[in-house]
N, C-alpha and C positions, 0 to 999 in steps of 0.2 A: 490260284486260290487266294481270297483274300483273310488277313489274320489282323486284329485288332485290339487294342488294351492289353490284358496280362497276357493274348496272344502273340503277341509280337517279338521277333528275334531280341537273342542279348545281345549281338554284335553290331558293330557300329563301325562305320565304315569312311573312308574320304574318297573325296572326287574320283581321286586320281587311283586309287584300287581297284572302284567302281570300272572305270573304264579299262582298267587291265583287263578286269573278270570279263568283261563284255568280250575284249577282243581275244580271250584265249577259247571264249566260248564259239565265239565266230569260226579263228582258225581251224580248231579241231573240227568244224563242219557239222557240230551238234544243231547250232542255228547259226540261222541269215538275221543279217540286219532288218531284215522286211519283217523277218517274224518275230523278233523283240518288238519291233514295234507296234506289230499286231495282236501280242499279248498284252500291253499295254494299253494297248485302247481300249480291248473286248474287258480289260480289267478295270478301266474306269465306267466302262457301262455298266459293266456288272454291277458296280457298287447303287448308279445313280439307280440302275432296278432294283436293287434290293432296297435302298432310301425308300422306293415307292413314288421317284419322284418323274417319273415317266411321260405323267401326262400334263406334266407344266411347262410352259416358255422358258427354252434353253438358247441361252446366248454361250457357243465356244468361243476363246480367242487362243490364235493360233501364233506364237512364233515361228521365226524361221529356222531354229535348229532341230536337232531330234525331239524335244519336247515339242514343241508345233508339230512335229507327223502325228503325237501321239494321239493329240486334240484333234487333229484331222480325223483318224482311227476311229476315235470315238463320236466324230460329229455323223462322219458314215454310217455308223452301224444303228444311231440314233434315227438319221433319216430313213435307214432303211426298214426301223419299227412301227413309224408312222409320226414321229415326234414331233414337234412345233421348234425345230429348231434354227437358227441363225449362225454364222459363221463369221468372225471378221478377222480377217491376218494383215500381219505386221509382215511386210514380204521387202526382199532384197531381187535384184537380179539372178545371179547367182545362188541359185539353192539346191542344198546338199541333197545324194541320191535320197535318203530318208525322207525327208521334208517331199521332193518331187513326186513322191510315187506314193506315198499319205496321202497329197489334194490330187493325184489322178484320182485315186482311188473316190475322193466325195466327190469328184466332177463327174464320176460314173458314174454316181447312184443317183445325179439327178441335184447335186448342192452347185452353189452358187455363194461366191464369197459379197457380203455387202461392204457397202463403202462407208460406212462411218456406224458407231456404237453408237451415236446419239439419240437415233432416230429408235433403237428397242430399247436400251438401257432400262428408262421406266415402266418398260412393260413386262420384260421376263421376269421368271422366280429364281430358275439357277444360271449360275454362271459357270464357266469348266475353262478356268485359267492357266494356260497353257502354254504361256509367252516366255519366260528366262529360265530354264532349267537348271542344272548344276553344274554347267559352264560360267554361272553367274558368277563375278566377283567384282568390287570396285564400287562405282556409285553410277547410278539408275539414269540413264540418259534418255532423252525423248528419240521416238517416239513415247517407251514405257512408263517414264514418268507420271506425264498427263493419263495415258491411260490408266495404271494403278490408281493415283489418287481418285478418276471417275469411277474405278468398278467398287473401289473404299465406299464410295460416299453412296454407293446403291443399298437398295432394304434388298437384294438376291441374298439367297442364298450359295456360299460360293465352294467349289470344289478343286483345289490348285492340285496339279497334276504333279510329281515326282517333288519338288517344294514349291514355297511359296513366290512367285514371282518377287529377287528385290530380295530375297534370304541369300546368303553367301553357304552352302551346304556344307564347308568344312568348320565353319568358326559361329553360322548363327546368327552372326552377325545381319544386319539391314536395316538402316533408319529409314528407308521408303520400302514398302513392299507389302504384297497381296495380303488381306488378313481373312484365313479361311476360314469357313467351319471345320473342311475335312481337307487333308493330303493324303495323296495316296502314292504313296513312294512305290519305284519300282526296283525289284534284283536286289535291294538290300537296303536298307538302314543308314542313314545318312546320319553323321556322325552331329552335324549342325543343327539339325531339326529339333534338338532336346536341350539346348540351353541357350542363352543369352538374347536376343531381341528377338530369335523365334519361338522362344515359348508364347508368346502373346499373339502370333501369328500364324501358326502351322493349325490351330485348333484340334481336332482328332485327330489322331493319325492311324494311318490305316497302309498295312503293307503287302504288296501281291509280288508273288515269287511266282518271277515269269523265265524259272529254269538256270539262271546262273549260280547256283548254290553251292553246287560243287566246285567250283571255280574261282570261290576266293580262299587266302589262309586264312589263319587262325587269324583274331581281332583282338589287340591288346586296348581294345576302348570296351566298354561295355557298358548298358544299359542295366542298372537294376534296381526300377521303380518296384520291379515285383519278386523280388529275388531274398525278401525275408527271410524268407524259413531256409533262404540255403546259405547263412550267415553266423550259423553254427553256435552258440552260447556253451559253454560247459553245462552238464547238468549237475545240477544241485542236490546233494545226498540228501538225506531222510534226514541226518544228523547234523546237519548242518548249523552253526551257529556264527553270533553274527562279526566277527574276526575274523572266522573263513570265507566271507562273503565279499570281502576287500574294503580296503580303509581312503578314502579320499580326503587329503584338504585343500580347500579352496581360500585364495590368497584374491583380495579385491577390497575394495569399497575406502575410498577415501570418502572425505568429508561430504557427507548430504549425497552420496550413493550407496548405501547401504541395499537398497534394493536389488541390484545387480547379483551381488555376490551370495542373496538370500537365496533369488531365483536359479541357480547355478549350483547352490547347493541342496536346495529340494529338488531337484531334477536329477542328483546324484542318488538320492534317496529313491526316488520315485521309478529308476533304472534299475533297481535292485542292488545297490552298493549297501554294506551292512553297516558300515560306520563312518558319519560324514563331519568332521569340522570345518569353523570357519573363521579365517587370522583376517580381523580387521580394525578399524578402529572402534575404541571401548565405547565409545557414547553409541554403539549402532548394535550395540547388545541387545537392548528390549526390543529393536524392529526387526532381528535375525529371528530371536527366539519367541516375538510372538507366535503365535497358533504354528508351530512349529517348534517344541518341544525336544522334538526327535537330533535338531544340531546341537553339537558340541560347540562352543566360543572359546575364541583367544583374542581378549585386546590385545592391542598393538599400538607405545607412542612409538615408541623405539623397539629395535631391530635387538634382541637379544636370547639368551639361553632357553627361554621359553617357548619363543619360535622357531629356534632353529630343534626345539625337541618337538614341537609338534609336525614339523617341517618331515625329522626322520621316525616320525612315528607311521606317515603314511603309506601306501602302497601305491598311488598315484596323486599329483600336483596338480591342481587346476589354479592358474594364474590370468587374471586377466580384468574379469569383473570387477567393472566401475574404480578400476586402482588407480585411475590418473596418471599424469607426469609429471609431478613433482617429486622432489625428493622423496618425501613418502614410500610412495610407491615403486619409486626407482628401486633403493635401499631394501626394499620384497622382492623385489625382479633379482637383484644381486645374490638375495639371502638362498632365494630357490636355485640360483644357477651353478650355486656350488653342491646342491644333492645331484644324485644320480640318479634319482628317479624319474621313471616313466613321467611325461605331464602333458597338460595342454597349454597352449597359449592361447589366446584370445583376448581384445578388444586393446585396450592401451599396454598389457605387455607385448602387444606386435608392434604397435607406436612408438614404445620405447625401444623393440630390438631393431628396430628402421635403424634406428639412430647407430646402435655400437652391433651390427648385423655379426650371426655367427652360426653356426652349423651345427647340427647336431642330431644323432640318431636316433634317438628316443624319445619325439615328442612329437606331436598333433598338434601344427597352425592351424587357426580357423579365420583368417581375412576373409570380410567382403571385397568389396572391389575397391575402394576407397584406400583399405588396407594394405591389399595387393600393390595398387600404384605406390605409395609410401614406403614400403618394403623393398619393390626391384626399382624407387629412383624414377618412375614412368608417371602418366597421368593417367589417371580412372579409365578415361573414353582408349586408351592404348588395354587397358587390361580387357575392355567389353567389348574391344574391337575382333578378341582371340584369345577367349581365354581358355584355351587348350593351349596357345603357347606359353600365358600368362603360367597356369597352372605347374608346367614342367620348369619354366626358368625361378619359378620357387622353391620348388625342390632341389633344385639344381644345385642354388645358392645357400637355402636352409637346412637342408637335408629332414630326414622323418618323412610322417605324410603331413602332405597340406590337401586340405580342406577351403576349396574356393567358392565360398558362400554365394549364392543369388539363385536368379531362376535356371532351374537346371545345377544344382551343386556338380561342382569337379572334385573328385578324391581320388590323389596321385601319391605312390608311392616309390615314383623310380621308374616303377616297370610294367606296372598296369593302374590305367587309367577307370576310374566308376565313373557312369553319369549318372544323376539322380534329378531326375523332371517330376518332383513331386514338391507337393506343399502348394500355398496360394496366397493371391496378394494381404489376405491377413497377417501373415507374417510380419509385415513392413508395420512394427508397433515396437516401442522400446520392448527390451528384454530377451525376445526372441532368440538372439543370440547368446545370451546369456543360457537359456535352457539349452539349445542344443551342445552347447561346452558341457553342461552338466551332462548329458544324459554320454557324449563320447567318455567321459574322466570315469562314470557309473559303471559302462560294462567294460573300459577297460581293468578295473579294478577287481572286475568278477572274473578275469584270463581271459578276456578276448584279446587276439590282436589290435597295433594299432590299428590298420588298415581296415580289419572287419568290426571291429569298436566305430570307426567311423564311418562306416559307408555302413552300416546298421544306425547306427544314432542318426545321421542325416535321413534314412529313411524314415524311422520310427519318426521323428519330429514333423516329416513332412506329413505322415500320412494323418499323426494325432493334431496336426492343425487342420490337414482335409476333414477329419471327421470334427472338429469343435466348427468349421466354418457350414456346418447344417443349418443351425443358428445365423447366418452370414460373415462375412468378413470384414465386414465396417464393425469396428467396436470388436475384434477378438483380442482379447490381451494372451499377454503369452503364462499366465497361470492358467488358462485355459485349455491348458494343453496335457494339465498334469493327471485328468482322468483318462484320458485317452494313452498317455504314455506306460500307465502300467495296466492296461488291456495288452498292449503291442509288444511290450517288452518278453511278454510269456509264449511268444509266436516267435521269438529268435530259435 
């Protein structure tokens, strides 16, 4: 059975599980290797007959490991529909029982492998890529190379089998590799497919459970693009007022950033936090409190009794927005590190805690990748190389949960990992971050957890820029996001 969008399993899985569950499935004698792989195929054709796309020019290509038998699977069952289909494999001498008795099987039905893509390339509509499965890791050697960039540069429409040829399955990773419409993963949920260079590349995804279900444990990664409403918010009494609703200050904005720490803290507002200040510098008063009434102010030249009262009047800390690293802002990093309150970090107090690093359990990092590198001492391209490791060795180091911003967000707490493959390239606009710091600092302030404060606020943010990018994504600023956050916030 094929399962897609809010369909789709929460569990997330690595390679190397993957392959357990296969062969504990195998042993026990429940299934053959032949018959994985014949649910596999008959499950990729399933799909391209339900696409409806049956009776257009299908070009398979086939590797030589178990993902090549699957392409074979389905290039059989295609020919044997009446399909206009083509076949061309990437072949070794040596080929595994899988692979061998997959092309018996289409050499029976009457296929014929061709010698070169060149010659249909411009003529098919889909393509059903088939070549590097989740054995993949490393970088893309020829033959695959050339071929990926030629199926890239076709108008087909394209359908990569279990991932994307050229995607690394446990980490996402792949600077060269197949960019699909649709994957259709098999046995389970690949933990890679939902963040870092393969969000751009897995396009839908679509999962068929071809029987190993029972067979794996429990998955401490999880998937929860669609898991709002199971993220719990306390409910809000009848009598509620606005003290009981949690108090937030946000601590940011040195000179000629005043924006940052505005949008950080209407997004604490617009979270449903009942009472929100904001310590910043005094000349950034009339840009805080224009058309936003609703914030409290505290200049700030100097670091004194008025800050440190507003500091312990809060219920939770937001630090970060547009503070800089100058002294300024250092001397606010200091001032917050002596409360004991709950807080977030974000944007240059993660800049500044690079520098004097230090641990601690009650508070929400929000590093992109940039940040991340700076923080564990690595370079960017090391954090988007893996950032599931990336993820843990910050926690490891900072303790709390961290929040690892991009595509596909990571939210780690120690012990269970979220993934979050929501939101769109609109996002990549100043401020962005700024809101999602507000909206985590907002319901942690209402009694959520940190952990469920943040993998809710990462949702909620992704989903209210999907819905402001109706309008498109070129030109979405991130106050565009402030109508759609308090629709979403009422669905926690």
């Amino acid at each position: 059975m094929l399962f897609s969008d809010a369909q789709l399993p929460l569990a997330l899985y690595t390679r190397q599980l993957i392959r357990d569950a296969e062969e504990k499935a195998i042993q026990s004698g429940v299934v053959s290797l032949f018959e994985l792989i014949d649910r596999a195929g008959q499950a990729a054709f399933e799909l391209l007959n339900g696409e409806a796309r049956l009776q257009q020019k299908i070009l398979v290509v086939a590797g030589y490991g178990n993902n090549g038998a699957d392409a074979y699977i389905c290039a059989t069952l295609l020919l044997e529909s009446g399909c206009q289909v083509s076949l061309y494999a990437i072949e070794r001498e040596e080929l595994g029982s899988g692979v061998s008795y997959a092309k018996a099987a289409f050499i029976a039905a009457g296929g014929h492998v061709i010698q070169s893509i060149e010659d249909v390339i411009d003529e098919v509509d889909i393509i059903v890529d088939g070549m590097l499965g989740t054995g993949f890791h490393g970088e893309v050697n020829e033959p695959f190379r050339k071929l990926i960039e030629t199926i890239n540069r076709s108008n087909a429409w394209i359908l990569s089998l279990d991932v994307p040829s050229g995607i690394d399955a446990d980490t996402g990773a792949g600077e060269l590799a197949i960019k699909a419409d649709v994957t259709l993963t098999f046995g389970a949920l690949k933990q890679g497919l939902f963040t870092g260079a393969a969000r751009d590349r897995v396009g839908r995804v679509v999962f068929a459970d071809i029987g190993l279900t029972t067979f794996f444990p429990p998955s401490d990664i999880i998937n929860i693009a669609h898991r709002l409403t199971d993220l719990g918010m306390p409910k809000r009494a009848r009598n509620s007022h606005k003290g009981a609703c949690g108090k937030v200050t946000v601590i940011g904005g040195d000179i000629g950033m005043a924006g940052a720490p505005r949008l950080a803290a209407e997004s604490c507002l617009r979270s449903g936090a009942g009472l929100v200040a904001v310590i910043s510098r005094p000349e950034h008063l009339a840009i805080i409190n224009n058309g936003r009434p609703e914030l409290m102010f505290r200049g700030c030249e100097l670091v004194d009794m008025e800050v440190y009262e507003r500091l312990g009047w809060a219920d939770i800390l937001l630090i970060g927005p547009g503070l800089g690293k100058h002294d300024w802002g250092y001397n606010l990093l200091k001032a917050a590190s002596l409360s004991d309150k709950p807080c977030v970090m974000d944007a240059d107090a993660l800049n500044l805690l690079a520098l004097e690093p230090r641990k601690q359990r009650n508070w929400v990092l929000t590093p992109h990748a940039g940040e991340a590198a700076r923080l564990l001492g690595i370079e960017t391209a090391d954090v988007e190389s893996d950032r599931f490791s990336a993820v843990k060795a910050l926690q490891a180091k900072y303790g709390g949960v961290v929040v690892l911003k991009g595509a596909g967000t990571l939210i780690f707490d120690g012990t269970v990992c979220h993934v979050a493959p929501v939101g769109n390239p609109g996002l990549a606009s100043g401020g962005s971050g700024d809101v999602l710091g507000g909206i985590i600092a907002g319901l942690m302030a209402q009694g959520m957890t940190l952990m469920d404060a943040s993998s809710a606020g990462v949702v909620i943010h992704g989903v209210a820029a999907d819905m402001a990018a109706k309008e498109g994504e070129r030109g979405m600023l991130a106050c565009d996001l402030f109508p759609f956050i308090r629709l979403l916030v009422d669905n926690i």
